[in-house]
N, C-alpha and C positions, 0 to 999 in steps of 0.2 A: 504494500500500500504506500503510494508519495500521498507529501500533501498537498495540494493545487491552490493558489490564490488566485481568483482574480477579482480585478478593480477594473468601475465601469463609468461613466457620468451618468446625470437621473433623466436618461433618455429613452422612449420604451424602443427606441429603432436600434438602440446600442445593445440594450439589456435583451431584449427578449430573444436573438437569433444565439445567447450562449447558455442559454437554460435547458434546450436541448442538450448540449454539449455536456453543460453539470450531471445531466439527468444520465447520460451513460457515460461516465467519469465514474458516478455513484455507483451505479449498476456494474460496474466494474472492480470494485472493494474501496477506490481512491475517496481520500477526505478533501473537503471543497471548504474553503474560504472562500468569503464575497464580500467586497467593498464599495459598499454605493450609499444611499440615499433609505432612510425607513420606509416611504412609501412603495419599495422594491422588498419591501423585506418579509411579508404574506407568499411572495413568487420564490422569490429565492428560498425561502424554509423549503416551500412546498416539494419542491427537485432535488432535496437532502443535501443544502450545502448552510453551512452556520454564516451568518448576517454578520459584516463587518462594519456598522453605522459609521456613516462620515457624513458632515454638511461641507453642501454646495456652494459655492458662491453662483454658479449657474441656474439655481435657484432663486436669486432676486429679484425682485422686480426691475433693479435698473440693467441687471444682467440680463433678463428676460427682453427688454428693450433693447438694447444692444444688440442681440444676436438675432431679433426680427430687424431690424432695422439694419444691418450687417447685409441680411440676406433678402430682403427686399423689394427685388431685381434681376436680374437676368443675367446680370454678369457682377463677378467683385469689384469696387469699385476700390481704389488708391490704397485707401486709409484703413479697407478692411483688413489687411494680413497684420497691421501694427496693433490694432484694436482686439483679434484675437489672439496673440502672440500676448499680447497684455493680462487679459482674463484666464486662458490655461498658465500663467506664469502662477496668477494670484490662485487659483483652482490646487496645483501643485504645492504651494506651500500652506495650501489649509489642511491638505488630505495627508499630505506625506509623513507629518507628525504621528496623525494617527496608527499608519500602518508601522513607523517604526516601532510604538508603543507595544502595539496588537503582538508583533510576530517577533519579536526583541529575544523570546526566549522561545519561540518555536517557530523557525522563519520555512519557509514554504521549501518546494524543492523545484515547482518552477511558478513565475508570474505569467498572467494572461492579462494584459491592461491594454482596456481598448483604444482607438488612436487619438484619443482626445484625453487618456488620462495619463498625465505624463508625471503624476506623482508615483503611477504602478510602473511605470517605466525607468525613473530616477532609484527605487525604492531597490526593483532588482539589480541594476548596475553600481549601487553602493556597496552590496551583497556579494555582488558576484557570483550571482543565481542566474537559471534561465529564464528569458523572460520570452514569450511571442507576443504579438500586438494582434489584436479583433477588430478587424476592420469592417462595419457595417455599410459604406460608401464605396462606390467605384477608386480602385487604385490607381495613383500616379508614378510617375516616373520621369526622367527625359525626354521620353517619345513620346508621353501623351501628360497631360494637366488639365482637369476643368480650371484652373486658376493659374492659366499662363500668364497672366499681364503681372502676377506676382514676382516675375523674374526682372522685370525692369527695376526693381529693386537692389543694391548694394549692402551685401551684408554689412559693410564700413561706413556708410550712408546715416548724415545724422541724422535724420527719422527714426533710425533704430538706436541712435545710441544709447536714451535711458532700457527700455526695454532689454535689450540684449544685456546689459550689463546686472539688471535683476536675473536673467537665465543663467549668466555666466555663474552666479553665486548660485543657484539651484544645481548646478553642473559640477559643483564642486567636489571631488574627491569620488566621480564618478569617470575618471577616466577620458570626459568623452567633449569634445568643443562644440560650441553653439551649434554652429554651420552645419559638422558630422550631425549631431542631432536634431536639427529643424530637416536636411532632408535626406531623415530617417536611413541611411546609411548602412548598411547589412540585418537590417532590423527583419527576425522572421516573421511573417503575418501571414493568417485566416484572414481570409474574404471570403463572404458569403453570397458569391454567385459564382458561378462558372467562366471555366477562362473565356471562353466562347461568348460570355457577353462583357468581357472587358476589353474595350478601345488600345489597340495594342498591345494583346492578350501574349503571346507569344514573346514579348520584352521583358517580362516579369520574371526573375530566377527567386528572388525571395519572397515569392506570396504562393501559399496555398490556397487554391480557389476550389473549397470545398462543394460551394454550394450551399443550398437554404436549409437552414439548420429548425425545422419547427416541432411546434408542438402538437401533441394528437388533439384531435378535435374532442372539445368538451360534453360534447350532444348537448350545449342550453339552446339550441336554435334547430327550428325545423321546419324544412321547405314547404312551400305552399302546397297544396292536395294536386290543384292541376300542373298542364304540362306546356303552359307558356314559359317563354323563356323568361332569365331572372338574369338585373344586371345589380354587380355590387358596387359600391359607390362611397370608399372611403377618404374622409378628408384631411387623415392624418393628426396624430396628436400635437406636437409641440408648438405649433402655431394656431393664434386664435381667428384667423381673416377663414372666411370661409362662409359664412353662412350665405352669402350672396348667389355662388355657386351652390349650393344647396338646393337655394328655392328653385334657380334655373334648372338644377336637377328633375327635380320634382313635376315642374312644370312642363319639363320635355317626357316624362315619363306618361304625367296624368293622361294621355291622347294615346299611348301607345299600348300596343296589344303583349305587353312584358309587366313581369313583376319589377321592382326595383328595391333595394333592401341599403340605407342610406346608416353608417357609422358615423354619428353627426360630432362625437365626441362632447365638447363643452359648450360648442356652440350655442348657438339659438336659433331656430326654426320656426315663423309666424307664415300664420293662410293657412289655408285648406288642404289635408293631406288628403289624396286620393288613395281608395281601399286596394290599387295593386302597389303602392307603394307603403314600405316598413321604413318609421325612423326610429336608432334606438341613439343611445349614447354611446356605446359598445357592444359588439357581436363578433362574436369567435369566426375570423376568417376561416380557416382550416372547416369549420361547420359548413362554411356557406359556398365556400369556391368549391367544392365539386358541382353544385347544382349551379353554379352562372355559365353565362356564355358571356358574358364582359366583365373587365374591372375596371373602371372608371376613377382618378381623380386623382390625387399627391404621389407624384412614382418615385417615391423612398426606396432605394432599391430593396431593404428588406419587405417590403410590401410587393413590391413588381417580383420576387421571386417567388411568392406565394402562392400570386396567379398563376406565372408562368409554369410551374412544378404542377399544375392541375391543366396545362394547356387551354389556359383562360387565355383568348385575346386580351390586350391593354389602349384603355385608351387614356394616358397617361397628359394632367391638366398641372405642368410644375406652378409649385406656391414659391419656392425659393431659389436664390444664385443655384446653390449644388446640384437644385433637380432640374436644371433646364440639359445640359448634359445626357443625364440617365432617359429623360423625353427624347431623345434627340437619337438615343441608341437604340429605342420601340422600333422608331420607322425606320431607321437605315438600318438593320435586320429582320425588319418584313414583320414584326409581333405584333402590330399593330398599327396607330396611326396618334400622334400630338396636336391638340390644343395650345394656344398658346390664351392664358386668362382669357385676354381681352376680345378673343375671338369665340371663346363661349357663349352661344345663343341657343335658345330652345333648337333651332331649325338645325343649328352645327353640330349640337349632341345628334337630336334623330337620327341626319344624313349620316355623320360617322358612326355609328352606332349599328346602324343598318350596315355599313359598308365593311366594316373588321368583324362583324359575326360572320358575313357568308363568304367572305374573300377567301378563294380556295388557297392561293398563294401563300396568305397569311396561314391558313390552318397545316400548311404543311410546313412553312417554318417553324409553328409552335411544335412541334411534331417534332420535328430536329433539335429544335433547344430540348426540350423534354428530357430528351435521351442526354445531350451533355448534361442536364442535372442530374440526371440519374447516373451519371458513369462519374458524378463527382464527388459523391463517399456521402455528403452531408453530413451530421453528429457524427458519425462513427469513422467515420476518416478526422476530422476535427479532433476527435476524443485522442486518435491513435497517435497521429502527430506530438498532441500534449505530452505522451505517454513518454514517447520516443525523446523529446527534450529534457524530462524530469527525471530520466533515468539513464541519460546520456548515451 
């Protein structure tokens, strides 16, 4: 038996695709640490790993602004790489105390901190433990970046000088300089989709592209008696804009001869719901996507692999910078078809909508992704990797 940490931020698109992983870590003898947020901490018992509570600064409300406003837009804008370099600096020296505390006298045997926790990542290389990174987002490299215009950047450039010079003191006695570690530099990482849907898939020597690591369906949700078809229509949690695209949802539905089953989250939804449309706050995907024939709305990529794992067409509507990319990657491999917001109307959902259910092209590419996720281990390749670091 090793013992496993990992440390995640209190995002459900970070957390939820490594609970699989915990869950046959467990099933396998190994003992699971987890370091996040308490509101994760009901999920994480539940997959037999003991809850490592940390507070977030990503949790604030002016943090929260921040990183809507960061994201905003379609593309990063200047001052976003300075402004998040700032906040996982301050994220790392809240958390990193903690887990020195935690494991001071029982330290793990390897870490798993996902790309944005850079205290699980400081925490192993002051150890000189193994550490991989969880990548929930498409991967970068040289040959490809959703955030190229970050390179016109000067790591010696006085923009960064306060900023970097807080890193350099986090970097301390960890072996390792700023530069090496901003970009990520022999670091091994899980990614959870297939090489095959990563944008210069074939460039990557240190990423495991496992695939979508989920969990079994809960049976709280159950498909309408009849046999129209049913689209699901999730709006993603971390961002609160949305209800707008909502009612447009709704409204494009109320006239059509389909169900629609609408994850509205915290939102708010006013007017008439129509009886083939379901709004809940939450509904177990894994329940629902065998019976859709679309998935509509935030293409987080751990959501876009949900569907795609069920050979759901996407018709993918990005809310933020990071997800205009992953939209982008739907229709240049044929899985579908993008939205861009402001081109959302009743009349653009129907026609696409109509048009990615029956497109023959499109069902035989989901057909081909299918199988790369299926030849790409999921948990259980995920889990064996870990296995394989922890035990050298």
């Amino acid at each position: 038996m090793v013992h496993i940490a990992f440390c995640s931020v209190p995002f459900p698109g970070h957390v939820s695709p490594t609970l699989a992983v915990v869950t046959e870590l467990v099933a396998r003898g190994h003992r699971v640490s987890y370091a996040v947020t308490t509101d994760f901490g009901e999920q994480v018992k539940a997959v037999g790993a003991e809850l490592v509570p940390v507070e977030s600064v990503m949790r604030t409300a002016e943090a929260t602004e921040q990183i809507a406003d960061m994201l905003d837009s379609d593309q990063y804008k200047d001052d976003d790489y300075v402004s998040a370099l700032r906040m996982l600096t301050h994220e790392a020296r809240r958390v990193l105390p903690v887990l020195e505390e935690t494991f001071s006298g029982d330290v793990p045997d390897v870490v798993v901190h996902d790309s944005l926790s850079w205290a699980g990542r400081l925490f192993a290389a002051r150890r000189r433990i193994p550490a991989l990174q969880s990548m929930g987002t498409l991967a970068a490299n040289e040959h490809w970046n959703p955030a190229g215009n970050y390179e016109q950047y000067s790591f010696s450039g006085p923009v960064f000088r306060d900023v970097l010079g807080e890193m350099a003191q986090l970097l301390d006695g960890t072996g390792l300089d700023v530069e090496q570690f901003l970009l990520d530099e022999g670091v091994r990482t899980i990614a959870y989709h297939p090489r095959a849907f990563q944008p210069a898939g074939p460039t990557f020597d240190n990423v495991h592209f496992v695939g979508p690591c989920v969990p079994p369906p809960d049976g709280t949700w159950l498909p309408p008696l009849d046999s129209r078809p049913l689209a699901l229509i999730g709006l993603g949690s971390s961002f609160q804009e949305g209800s707008a695209f909502a009612r447009t949802c709704v409204d494009a539905f109320a006239e059509m001869d389909w169900h629609a089953v609408i994850a509205l989250g915290n939102r708010e939804l006013t007017g008439h719901i129509p009886p083939n449309v379901q709004v809940h706050r939450y509904v177990p995907y894994e329940d629902v996507l065998p019976h859709a024939q679309v998935l509509i709305g935030h293409p987080g990529v751990i959501t876009m692999m949900a569907g795609l794992r069920h050979g759901v067409p996407l018709l993918p509507v990005p809310q933020t910078a990071e997800q205009y990319p992953n939209a982008a990657q739907v229709t240049e491999l044929g899985l579908g078809l993008h939205l861009r917001p402001e081109d959302v109307t009743v009349t653009a959902l129907r026609e696409t909508v109509a048009k990615i259910s029956s497109d023959a092209g499109i069902q035989a590419n989901l057909r081909w992704m299918r199988r790369e996720i299926q030849a790409s281990g999921g948990a259980r390749a995920a889990a064996g990797i870990i296995e394989e670091s922890a035990l050298g």
